[in-house]
N, CA, C and O atoms as a GROMACS GRO file, in nm:
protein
  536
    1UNK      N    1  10.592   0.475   2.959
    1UNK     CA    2  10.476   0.551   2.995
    1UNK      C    3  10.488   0.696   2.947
    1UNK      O    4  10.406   0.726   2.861
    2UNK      N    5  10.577   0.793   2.986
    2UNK     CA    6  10.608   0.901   2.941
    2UNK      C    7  10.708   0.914   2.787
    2UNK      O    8  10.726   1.017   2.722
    3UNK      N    9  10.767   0.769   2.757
    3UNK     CA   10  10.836   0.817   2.662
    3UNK      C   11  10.756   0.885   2.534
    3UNK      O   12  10.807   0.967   2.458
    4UNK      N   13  10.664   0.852   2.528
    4UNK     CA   14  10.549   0.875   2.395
    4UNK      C   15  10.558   1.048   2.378
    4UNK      O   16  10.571   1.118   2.278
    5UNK      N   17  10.547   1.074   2.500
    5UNK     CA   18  10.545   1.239   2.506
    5UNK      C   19  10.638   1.314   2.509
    5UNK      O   20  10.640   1.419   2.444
    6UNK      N   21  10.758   1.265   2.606
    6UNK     CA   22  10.862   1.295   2.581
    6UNK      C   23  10.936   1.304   2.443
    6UNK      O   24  11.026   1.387   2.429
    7UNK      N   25  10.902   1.226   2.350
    7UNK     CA   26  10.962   1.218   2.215
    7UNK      C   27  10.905   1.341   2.162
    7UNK      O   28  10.973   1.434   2.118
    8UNK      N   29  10.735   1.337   2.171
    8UNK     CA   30  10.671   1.435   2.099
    8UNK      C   31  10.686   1.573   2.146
    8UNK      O   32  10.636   1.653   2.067
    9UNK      N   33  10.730   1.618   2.234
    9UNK     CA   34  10.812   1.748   2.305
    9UNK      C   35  10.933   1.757   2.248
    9UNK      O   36  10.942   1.839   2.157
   10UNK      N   37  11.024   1.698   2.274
   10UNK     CA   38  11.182   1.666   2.225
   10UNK      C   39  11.143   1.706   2.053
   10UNK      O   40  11.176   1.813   2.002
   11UNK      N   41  11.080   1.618   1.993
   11UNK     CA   42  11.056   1.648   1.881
   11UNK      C   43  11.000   1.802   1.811
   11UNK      O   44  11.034   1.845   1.701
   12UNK      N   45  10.943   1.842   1.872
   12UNK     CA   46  10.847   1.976   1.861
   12UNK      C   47  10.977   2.070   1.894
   12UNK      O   48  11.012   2.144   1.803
   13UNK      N   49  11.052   2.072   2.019
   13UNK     CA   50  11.111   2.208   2.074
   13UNK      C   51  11.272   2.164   1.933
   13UNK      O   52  11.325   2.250   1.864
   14UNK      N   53  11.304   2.035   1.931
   14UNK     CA   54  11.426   2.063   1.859
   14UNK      C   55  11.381   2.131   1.709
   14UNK      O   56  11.445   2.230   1.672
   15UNK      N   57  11.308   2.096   1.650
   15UNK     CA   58  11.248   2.143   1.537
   15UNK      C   59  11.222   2.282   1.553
   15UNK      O   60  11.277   2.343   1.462
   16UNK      N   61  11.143   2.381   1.655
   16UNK     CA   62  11.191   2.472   1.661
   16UNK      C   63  11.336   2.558   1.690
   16UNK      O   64  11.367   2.662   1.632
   17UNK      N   65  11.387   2.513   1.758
   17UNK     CA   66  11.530   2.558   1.796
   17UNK      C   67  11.594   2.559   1.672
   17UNK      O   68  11.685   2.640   1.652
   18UNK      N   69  11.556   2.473   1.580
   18UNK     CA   70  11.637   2.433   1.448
   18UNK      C   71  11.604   2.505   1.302
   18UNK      O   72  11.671   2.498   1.199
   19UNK      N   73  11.489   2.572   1.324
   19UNK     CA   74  11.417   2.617   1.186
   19UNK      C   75  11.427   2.810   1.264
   19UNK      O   76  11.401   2.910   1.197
   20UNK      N   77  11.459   2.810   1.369
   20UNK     CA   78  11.470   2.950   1.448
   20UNK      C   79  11.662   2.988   1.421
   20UNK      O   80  11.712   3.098   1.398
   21UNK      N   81  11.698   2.918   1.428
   21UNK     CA   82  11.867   2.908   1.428
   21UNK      C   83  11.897   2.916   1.267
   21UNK      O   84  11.982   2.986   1.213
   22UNK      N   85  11.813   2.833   1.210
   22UNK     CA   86  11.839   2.804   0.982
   22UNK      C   87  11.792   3.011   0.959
   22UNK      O   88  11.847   3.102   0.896
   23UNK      N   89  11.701   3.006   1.023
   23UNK     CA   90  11.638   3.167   0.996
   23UNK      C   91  11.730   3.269   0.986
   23UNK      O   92  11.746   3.356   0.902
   24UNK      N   93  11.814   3.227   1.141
   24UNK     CA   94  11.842   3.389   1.210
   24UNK      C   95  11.988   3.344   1.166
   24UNK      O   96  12.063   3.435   1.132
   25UNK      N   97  12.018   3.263   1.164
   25UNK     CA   98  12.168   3.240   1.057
   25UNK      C   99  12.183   3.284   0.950
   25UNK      O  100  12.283   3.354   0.934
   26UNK      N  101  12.124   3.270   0.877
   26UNK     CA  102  12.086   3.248   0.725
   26UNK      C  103  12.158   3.401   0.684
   26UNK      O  104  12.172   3.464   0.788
   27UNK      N  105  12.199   3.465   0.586
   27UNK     CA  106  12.258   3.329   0.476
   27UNK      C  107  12.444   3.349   0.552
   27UNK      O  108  12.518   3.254   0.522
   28UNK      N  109  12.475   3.402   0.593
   28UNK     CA  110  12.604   3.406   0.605
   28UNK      C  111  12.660   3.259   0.688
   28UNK      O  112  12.775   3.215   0.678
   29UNK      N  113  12.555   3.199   0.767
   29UNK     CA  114  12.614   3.096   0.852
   29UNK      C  115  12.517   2.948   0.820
   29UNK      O  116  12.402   2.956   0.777
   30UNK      N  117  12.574   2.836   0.846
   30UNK     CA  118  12.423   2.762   0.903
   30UNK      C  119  12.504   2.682   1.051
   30UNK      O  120  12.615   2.684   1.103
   31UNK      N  121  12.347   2.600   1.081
   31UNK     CA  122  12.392   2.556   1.224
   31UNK      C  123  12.546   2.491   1.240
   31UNK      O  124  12.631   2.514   1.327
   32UNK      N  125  12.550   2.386   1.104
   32UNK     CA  126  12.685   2.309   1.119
   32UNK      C  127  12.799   2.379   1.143
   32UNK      O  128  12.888   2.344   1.221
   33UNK      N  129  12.797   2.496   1.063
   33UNK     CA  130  12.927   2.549   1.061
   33UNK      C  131  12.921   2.638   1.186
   33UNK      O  132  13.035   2.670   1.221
   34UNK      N  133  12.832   2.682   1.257
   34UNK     CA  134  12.829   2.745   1.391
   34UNK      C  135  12.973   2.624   1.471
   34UNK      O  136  13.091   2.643   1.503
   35UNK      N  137  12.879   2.504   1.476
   35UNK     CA  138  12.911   2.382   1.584
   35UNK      C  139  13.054   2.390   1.481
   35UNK      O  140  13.086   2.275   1.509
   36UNK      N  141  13.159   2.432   1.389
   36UNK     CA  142  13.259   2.395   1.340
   36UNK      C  143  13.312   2.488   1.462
   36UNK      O  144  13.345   2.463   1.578
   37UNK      N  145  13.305   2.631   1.368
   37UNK     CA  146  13.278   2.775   1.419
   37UNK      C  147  13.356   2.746   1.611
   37UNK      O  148  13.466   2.774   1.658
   38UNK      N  149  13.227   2.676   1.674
   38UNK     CA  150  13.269   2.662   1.817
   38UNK      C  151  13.372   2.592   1.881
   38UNK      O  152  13.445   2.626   1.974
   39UNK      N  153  13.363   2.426   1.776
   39UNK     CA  154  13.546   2.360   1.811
   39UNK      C  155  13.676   2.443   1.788
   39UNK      O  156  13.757   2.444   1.881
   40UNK      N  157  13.704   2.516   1.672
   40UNK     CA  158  13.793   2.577   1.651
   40UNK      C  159  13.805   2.656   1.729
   40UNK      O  160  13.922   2.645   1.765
   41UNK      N  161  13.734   2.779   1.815
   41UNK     CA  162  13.747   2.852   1.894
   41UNK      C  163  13.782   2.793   2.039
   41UNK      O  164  13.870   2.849   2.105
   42UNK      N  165  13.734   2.712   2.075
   42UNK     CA  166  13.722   2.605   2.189
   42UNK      C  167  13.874   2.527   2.191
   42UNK      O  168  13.916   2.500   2.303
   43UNK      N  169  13.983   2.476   2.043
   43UNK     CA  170  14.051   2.370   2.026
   43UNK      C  171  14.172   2.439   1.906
   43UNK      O  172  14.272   2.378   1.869
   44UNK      N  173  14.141   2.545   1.872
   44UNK     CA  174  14.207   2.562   1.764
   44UNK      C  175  14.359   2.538   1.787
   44UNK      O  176  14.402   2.531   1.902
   45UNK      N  177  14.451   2.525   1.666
   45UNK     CA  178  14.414   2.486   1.551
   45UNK      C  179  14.362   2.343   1.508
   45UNK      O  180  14.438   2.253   1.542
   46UNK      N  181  14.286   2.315   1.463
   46UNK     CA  182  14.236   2.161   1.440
   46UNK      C  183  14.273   2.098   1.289
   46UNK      O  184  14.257   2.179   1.198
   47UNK      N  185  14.318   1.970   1.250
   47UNK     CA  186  14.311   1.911   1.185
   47UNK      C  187  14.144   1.872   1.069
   47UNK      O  188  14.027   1.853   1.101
   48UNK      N  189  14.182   1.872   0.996
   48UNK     CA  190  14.024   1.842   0.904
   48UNK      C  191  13.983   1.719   0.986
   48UNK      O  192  13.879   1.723   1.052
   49UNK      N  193  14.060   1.613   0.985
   49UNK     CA  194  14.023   1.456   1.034
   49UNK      C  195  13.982   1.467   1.203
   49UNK      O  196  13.896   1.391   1.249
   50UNK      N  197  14.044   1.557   1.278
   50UNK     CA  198  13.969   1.603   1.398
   50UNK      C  199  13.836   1.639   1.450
   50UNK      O  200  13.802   1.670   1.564
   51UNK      N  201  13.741   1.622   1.294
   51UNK     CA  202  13.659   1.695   1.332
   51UNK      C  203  13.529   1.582   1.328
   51UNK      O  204  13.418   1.612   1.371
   52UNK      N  205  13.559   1.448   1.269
   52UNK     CA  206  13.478   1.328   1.238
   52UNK      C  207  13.438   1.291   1.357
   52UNK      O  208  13.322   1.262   1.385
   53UNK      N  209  13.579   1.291   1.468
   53UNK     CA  210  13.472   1.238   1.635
   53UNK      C  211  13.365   1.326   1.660
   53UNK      O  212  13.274   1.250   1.693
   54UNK      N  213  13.314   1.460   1.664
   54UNK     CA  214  13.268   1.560   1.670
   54UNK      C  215  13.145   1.575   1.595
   54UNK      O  216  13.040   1.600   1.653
   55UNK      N  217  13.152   1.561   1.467
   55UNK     CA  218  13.056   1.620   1.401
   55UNK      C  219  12.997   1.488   1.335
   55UNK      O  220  12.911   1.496   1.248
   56UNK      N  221  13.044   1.373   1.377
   56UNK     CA  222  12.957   1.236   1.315
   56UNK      C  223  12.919   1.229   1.193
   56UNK      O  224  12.800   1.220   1.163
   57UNK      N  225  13.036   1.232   1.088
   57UNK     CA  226  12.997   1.258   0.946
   57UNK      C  227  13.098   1.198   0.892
   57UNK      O  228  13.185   1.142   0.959
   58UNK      N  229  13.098   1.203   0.748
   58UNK     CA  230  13.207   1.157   0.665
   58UNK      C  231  13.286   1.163   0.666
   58UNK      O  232  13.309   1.143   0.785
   59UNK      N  233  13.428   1.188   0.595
   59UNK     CA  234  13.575   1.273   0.561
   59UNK      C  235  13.494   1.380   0.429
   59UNK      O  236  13.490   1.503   0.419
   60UNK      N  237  13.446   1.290   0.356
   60UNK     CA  238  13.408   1.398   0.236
   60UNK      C  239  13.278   1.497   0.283
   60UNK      O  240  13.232   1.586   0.213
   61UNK      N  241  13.234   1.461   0.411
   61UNK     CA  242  13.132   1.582   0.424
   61UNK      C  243  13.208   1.676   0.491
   61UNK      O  244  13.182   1.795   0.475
   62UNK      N  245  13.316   1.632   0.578
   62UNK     CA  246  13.372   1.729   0.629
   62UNK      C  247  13.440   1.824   0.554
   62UNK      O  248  13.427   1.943   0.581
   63UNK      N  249  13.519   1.783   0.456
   63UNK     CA  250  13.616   1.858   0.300
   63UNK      C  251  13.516   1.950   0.262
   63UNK      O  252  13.536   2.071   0.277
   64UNK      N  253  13.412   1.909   0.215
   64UNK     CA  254  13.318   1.993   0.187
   64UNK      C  255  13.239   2.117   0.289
   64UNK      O  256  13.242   2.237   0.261
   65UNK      N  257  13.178   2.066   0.399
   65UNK     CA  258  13.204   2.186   0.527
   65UNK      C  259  13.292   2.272   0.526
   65UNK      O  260  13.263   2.387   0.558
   66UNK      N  261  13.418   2.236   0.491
   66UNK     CA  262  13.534   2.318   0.551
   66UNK      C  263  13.580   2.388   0.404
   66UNK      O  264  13.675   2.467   0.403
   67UNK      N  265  13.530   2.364   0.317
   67UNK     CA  266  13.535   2.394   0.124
   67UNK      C  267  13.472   2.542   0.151
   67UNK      O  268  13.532   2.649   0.164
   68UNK      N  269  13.305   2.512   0.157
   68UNK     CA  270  13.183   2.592   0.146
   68UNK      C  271  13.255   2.692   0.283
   68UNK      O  272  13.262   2.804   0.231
   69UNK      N  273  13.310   2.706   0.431
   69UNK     CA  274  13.351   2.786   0.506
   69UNK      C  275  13.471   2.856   0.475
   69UNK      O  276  13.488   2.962   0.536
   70UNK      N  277  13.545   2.825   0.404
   70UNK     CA  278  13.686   2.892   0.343
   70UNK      C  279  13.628   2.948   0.226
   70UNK      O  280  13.690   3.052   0.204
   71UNK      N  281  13.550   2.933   0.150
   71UNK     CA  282  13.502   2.971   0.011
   71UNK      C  283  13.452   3.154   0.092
   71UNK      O  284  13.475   3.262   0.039
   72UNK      N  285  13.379   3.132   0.233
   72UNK     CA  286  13.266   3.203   0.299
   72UNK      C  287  13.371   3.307   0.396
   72UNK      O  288  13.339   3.408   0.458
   73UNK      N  289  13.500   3.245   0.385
   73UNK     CA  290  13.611   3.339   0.439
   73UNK      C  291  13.606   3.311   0.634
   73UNK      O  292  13.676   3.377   0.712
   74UNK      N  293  13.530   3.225   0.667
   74UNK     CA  294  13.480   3.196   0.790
   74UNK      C  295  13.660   3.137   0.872
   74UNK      O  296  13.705   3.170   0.982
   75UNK      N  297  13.712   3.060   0.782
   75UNK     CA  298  13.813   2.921   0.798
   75UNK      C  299  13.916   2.961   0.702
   75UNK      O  300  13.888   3.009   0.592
   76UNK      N  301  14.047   2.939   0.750
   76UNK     CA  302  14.170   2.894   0.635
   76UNK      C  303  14.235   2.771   0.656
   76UNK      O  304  14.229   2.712   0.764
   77UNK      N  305  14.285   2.740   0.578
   77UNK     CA  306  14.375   2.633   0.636
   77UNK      C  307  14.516   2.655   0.609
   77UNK      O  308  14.551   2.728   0.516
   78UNK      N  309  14.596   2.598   0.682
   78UNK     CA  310  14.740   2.639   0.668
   78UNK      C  311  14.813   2.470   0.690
   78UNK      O  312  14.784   2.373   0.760
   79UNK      N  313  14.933   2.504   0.576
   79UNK     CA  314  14.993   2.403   0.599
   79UNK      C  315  15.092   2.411   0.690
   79UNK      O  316  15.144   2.519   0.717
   80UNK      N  317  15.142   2.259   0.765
   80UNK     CA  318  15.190   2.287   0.923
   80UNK      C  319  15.355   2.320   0.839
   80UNK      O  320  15.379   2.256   0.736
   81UNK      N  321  15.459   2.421   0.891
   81UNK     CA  322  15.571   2.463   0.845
   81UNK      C  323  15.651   2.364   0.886
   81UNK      O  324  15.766   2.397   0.858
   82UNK      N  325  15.649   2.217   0.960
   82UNK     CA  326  15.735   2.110   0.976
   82UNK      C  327  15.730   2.011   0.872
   82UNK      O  328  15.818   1.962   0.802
   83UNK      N  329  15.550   1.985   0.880
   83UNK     CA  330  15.531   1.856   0.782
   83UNK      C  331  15.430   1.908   0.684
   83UNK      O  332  15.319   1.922   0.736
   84UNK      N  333  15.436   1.937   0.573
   84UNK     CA  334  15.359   2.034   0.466
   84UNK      C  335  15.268   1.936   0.425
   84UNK      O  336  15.197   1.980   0.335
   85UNK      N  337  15.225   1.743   0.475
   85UNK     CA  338  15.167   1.666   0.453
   85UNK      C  339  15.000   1.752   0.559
   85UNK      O  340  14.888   1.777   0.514
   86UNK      N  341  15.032   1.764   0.644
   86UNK     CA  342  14.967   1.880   0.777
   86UNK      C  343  14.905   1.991   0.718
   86UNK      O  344  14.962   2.080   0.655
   87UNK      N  345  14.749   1.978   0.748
   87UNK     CA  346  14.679   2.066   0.740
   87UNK      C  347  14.596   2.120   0.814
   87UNK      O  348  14.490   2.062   0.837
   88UNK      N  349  14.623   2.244   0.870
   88UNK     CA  350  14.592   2.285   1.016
   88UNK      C  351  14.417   2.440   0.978
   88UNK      O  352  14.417   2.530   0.894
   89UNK      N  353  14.357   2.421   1.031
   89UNK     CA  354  14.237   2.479   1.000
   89UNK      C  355  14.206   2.594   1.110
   89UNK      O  356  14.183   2.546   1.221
   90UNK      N  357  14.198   2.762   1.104
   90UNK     CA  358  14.193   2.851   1.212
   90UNK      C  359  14.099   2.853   1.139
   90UNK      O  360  14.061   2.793   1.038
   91UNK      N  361  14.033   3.000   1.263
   91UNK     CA  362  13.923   3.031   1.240
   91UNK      C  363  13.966   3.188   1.217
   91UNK      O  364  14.041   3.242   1.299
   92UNK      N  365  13.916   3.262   1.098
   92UNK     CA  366  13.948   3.376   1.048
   92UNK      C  367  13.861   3.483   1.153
   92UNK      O  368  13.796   3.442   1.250
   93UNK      N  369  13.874   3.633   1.111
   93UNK     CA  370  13.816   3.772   1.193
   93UNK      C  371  13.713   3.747   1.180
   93UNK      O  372  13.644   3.732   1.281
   94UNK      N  373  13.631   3.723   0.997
   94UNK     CA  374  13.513   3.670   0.964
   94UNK      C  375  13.440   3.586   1.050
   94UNK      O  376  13.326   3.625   1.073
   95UNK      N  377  13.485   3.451   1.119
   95UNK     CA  378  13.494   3.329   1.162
   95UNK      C  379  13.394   3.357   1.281
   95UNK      O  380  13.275   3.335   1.307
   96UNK      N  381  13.530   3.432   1.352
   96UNK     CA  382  13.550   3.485   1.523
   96UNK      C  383  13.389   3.563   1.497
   96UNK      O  384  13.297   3.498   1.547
   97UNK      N  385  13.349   3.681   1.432
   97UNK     CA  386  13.234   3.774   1.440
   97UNK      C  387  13.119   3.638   1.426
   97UNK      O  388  13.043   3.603   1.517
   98UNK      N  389  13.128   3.583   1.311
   98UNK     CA  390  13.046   3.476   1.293
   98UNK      C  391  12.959   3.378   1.386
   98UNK      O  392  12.840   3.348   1.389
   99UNK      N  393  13.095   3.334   1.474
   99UNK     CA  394  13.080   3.267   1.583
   99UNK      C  395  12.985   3.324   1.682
   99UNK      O  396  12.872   3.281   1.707
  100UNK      N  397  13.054   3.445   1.745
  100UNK     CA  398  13.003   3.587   1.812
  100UNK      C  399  12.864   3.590   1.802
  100UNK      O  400  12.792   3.551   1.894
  101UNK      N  401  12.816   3.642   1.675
  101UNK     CA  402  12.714   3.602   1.661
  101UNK      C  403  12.605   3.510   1.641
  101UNK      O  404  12.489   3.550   1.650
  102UNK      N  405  12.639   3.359   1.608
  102UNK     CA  406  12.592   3.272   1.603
  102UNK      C  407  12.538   3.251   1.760
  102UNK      O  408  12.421   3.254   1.798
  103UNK      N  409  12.649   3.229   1.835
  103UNK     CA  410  12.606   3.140   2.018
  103UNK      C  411  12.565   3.313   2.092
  103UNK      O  412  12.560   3.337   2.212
  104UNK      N  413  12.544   3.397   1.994
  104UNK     CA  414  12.465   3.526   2.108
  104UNK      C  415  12.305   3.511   2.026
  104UNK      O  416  12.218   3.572   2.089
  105UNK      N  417  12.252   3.439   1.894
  105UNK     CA  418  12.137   3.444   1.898
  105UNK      C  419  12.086   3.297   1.928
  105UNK      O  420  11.964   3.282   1.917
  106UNK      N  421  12.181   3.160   1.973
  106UNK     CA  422  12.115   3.066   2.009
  106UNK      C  423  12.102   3.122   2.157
  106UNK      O  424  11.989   3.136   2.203
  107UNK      N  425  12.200   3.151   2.226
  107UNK     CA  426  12.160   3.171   2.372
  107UNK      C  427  12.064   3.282   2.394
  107UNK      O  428  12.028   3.322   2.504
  108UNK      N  429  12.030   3.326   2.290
  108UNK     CA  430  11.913   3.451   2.347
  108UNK      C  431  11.776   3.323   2.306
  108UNK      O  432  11.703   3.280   2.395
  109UNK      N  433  11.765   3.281   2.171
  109UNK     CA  434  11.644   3.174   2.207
  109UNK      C  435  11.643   3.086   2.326
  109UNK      O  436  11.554   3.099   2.409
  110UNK      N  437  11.743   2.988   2.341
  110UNK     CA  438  11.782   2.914   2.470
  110UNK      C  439  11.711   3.012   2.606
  110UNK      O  440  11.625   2.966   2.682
  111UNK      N  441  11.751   3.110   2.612
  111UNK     CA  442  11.672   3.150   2.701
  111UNK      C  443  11.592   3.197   2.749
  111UNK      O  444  11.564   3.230   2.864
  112UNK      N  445  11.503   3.206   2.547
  112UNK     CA  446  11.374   3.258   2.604
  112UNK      C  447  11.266   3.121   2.669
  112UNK      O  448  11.159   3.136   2.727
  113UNK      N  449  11.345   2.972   2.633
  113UNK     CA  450  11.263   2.880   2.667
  113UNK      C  451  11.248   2.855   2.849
  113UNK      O  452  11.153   2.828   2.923
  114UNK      N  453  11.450   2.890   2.876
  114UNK     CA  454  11.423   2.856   3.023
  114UNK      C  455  11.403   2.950   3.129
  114UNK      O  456  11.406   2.926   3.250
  115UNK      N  457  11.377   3.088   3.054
  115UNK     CA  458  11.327   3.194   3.135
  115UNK      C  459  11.154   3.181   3.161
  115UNK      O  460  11.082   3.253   3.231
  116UNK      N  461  11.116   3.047   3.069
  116UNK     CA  462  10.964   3.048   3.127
  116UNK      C  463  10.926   2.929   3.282
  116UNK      O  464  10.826   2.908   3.351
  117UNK      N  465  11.057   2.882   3.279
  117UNK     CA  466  11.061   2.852   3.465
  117UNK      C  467  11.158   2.897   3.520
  117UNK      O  468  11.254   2.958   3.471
  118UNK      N  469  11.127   2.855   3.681
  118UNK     CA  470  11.208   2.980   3.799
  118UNK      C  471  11.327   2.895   3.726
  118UNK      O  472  11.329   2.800   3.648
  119UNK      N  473  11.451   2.996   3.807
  119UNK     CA  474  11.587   2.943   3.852
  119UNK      C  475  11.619   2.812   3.889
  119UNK      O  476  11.703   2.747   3.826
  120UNK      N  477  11.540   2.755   4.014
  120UNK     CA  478  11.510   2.666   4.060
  120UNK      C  479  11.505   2.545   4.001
  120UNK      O  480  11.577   2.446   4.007
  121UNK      N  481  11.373   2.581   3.924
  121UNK     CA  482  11.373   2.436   3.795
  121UNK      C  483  11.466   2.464   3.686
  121UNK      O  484  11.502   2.353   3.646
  122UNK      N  485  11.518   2.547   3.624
  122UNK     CA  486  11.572   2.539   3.533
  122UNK      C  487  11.728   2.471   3.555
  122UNK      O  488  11.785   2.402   3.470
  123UNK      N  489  11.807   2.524   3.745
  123UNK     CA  490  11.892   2.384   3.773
  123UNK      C  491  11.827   2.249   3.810
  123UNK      O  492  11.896   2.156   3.853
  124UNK      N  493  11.684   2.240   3.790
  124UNK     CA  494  11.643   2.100   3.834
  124UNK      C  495  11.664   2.054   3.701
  124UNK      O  496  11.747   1.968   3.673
  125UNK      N  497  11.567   2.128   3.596
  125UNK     CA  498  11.605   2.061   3.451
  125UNK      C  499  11.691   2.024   3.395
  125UNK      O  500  11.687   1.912   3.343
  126UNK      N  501  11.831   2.126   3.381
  126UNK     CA  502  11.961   2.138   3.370
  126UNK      C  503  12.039   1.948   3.460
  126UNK      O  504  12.107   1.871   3.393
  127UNK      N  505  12.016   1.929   3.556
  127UNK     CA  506  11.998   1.828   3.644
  127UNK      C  507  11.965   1.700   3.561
  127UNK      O  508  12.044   1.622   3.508
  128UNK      N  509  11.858   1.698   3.561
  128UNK     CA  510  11.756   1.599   3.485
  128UNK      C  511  11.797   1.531   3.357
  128UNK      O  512  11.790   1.411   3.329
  129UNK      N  513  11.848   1.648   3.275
  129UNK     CA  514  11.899   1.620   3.150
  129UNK      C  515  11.942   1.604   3.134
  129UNK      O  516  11.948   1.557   3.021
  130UNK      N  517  12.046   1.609   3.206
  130UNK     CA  518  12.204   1.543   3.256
  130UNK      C  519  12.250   1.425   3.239
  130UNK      O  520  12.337   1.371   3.171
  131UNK      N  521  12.106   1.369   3.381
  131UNK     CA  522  12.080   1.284   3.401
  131UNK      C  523  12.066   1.170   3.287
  131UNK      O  524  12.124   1.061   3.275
  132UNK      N  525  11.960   1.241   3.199
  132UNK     CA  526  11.926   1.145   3.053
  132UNK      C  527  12.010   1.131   2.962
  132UNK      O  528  12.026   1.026   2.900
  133UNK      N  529  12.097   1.272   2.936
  133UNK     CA  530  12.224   1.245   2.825
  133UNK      C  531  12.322   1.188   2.844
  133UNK      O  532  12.412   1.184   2.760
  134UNK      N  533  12.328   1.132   2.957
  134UNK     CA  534  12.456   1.074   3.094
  134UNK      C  535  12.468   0.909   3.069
  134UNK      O  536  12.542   0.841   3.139
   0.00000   0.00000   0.00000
């Protein structure tokens, strides 16, 4: 009954969130490498192959992600000083500001959406969605 609409909302707000984020990124970052950007800070140091549960992609899309972010000075990789087979991936000063700025202009959109209901609903929503991604 509601899914029809629900899609067409879901559809509408991610598309904005997504063409608002390609904008205000642009050119130094894009969304993917934000969401890299955030595991490493969150997990560091990470493995390249660590990052396939996560980011639901290839091996060769990931090489390439992590190519185009080291090229961008964002990422290095270092080989591990036990097993030099080991390739361990930080996140550079570049990276860290990057990041910084990336999740301070999604959470300023993020909240210009749930500053248009109270507190109230926004833990009911928060709740709800939970509920559905659960």
């Amino acid at each position: 009954m509601y899914s029809t609409e629900f899609a067409k909302l879901w559809f509408k707000i991610s598309k904005e969130i997504k063409n608002h984020m390609e904008t205000e990124l642009s050119p130094a970052l894009t969304e993917g490498q934000l969401n890299v950007l955030e595991l490493l800070t969150e997990q560091q140091p990470m493995k390249p192959s660590d990052f396939l549960e996560f980011l639901e992609t290839t091996p060769a899309a990931v090489t390439t992600l992590l190519d185009r972010m080291e090229r961008n000075e964002l990422i290095e990789r270092r080989r591990d000083e036990k097993d030099r087979r080991i390739v361990w991936v930080h996140v550079t000063d570049k990276g860290k500001a990057e990041y910084d700025r990336g999740t301070r202009i999604r959470q300023e959109l993020l909240n210009t959406y749930l500053d248009r209901i109270s507190a109230h609903n926004q833990q009911l929503f928060m709740y709800l969605l939970g509920k559905i991604a659960n």
